[in-house]
Structures are given as C-alpha cells and as structure tokens.
C-alpha positions as CSV (number, residue, x, y, z in Angstrom):
1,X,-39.3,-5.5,2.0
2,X,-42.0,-4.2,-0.1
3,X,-40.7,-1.8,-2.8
4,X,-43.0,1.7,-1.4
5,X,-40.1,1.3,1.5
6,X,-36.8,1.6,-1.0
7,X,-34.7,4.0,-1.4
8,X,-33.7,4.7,-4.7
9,X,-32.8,8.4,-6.4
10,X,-29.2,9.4,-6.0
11,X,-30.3,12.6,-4.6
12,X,-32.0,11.1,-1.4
13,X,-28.7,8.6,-0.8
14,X,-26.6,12.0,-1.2
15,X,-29.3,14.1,1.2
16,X,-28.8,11.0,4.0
17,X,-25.0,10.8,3.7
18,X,-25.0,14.9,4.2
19,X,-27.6,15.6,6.4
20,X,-28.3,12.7,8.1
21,X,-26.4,10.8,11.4
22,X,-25.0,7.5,12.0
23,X,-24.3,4.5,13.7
24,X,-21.6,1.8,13.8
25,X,-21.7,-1.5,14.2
26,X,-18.8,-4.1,13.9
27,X,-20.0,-5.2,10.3
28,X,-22.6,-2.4,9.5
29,X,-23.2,0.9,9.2
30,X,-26.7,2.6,9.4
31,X,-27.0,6.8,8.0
32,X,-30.4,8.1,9.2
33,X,-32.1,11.3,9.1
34,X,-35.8,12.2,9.9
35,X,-38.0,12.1,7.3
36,X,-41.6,13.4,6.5
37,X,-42.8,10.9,3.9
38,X,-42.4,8.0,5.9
39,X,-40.1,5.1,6.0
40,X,-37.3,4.7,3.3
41,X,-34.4,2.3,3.3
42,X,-31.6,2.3,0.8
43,X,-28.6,-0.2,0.2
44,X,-24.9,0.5,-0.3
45,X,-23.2,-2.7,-1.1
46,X,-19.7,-1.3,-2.0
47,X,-17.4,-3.6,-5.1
48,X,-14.8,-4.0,-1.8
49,X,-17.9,-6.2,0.0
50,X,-17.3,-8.9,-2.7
51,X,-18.4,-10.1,-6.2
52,X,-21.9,-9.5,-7.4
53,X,-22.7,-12.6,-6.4
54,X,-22.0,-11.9,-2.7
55,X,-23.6,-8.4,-2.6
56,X,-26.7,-9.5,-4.0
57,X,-26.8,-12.4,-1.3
58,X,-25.7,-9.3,1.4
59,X,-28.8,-7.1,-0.1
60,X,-31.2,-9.8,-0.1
61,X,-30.1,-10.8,3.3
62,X,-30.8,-6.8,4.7
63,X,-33.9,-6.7,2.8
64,X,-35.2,-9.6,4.5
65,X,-34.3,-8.5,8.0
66,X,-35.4,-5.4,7.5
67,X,-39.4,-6.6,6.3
68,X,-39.6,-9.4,9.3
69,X,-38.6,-5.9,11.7
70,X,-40.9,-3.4,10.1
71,X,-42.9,-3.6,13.3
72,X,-40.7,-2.5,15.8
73,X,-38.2,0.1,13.6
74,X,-39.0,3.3,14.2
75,X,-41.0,4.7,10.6
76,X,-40.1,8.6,10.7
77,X,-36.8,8.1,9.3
78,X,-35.0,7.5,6.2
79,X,-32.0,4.9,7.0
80,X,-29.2,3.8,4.4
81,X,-27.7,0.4,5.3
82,X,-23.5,0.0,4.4
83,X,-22.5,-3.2,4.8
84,X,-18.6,-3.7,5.5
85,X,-16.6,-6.5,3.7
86,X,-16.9,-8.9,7.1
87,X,-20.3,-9.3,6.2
88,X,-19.7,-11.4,3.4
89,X,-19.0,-14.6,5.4
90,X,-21.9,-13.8,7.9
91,X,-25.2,-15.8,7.7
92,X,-28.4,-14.0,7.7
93,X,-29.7,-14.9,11.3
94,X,-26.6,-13.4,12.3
95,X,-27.1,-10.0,10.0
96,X,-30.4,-9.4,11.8
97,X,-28.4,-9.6,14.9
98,X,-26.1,-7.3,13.9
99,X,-28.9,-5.1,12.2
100,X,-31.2,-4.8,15.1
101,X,-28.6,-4.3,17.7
102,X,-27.0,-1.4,15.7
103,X,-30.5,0.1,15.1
104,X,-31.0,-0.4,19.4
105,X,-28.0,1.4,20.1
106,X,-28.7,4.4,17.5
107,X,-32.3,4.7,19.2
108,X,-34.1,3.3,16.5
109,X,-36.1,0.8,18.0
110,X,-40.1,1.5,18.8
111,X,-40.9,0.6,22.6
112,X,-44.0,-2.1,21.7
C-alpha cells in the first residue's frame, strides 16, 4: 500500500473511532467514516495481538491485502483496520479473506 493511503496523526484515528461506524468480523474489525480527501487506512495492532514480531507480520499482512484490493474498495472513506489476537496464527491468503468479506458485509465493496 502506497504511503499517500496511510493513516497516521492521532487525531484522524481518534475522529474515526468517534465519528465513524463499524464492522465485525470473527478476527477483524474495520471503523469507517466518509471522508472528503480520499482514501485513508490506518492500523491498530494492539500489544494483546502478540510480540512485535507478530504485529509487524499482522500489519504487513493488511497492508498487502489492502494494495492487491485498491480496485474494488470503495475510496470515499477513511477505514481503521483492528486486528484481534486470533489473527496471529492466520496466514495471509486467509486475512484477505477475512478482510474482504468483512468490508462486503459493511458495504464497502465497489460493484466493478
């Protein structure tokens, strides 16, 4: 995921956890709100995930998933991605799974 996409002042994760909606997944959970400037993800990877090790791996692994699905997410909002501790074990064919289906069920998805 190129880096104009991230997420990163503490005042837009803290505008997205108040403001914004969400979805649940079994291993993830996805805040969203609608957004002007375009596309923005962030990462939450929280110490109860695992050791640094293990939530770099998660991030790089939602990063990836994320860039390969640029196309069909929907771009007019900002999204913050929280991980729960089960994804620690998962692989990351099946974190795209669980990404994509959790963004289909919000209503997230662009028709192609």
């Amino acid at each position: 995921m190129q880096r104009k996409y991230r997420l990163k002042s503490n005042g837009a994760f803290r505008y997205v956890y108040k403001k914004g909606s969400f979805a649940r997944g079994k291993n993830l959970i996805i805040r969203y709100v609608k957004s002007t400037r375009g596309l923005k993800v962030g990462l939450s990877v929280s110490k109860h995930v695992g050791n640094s090790v293990t939530r770099n791996r998660i991030k790089r692994y939602l990063r990836e998933n994320f860039r390969l699905n640029l196309g069909i997410i929907n771009h007019g909002y900002t999204y913050v991605i929280i991980p729960k501790e089960s994804m620690a074990t998962m692989k990351c064919s099946e974190i795209g799974e669980e990404l994509i289906s959790v963004l289909d069920r919000a209503g997230l998805i662009v028709d192609k």
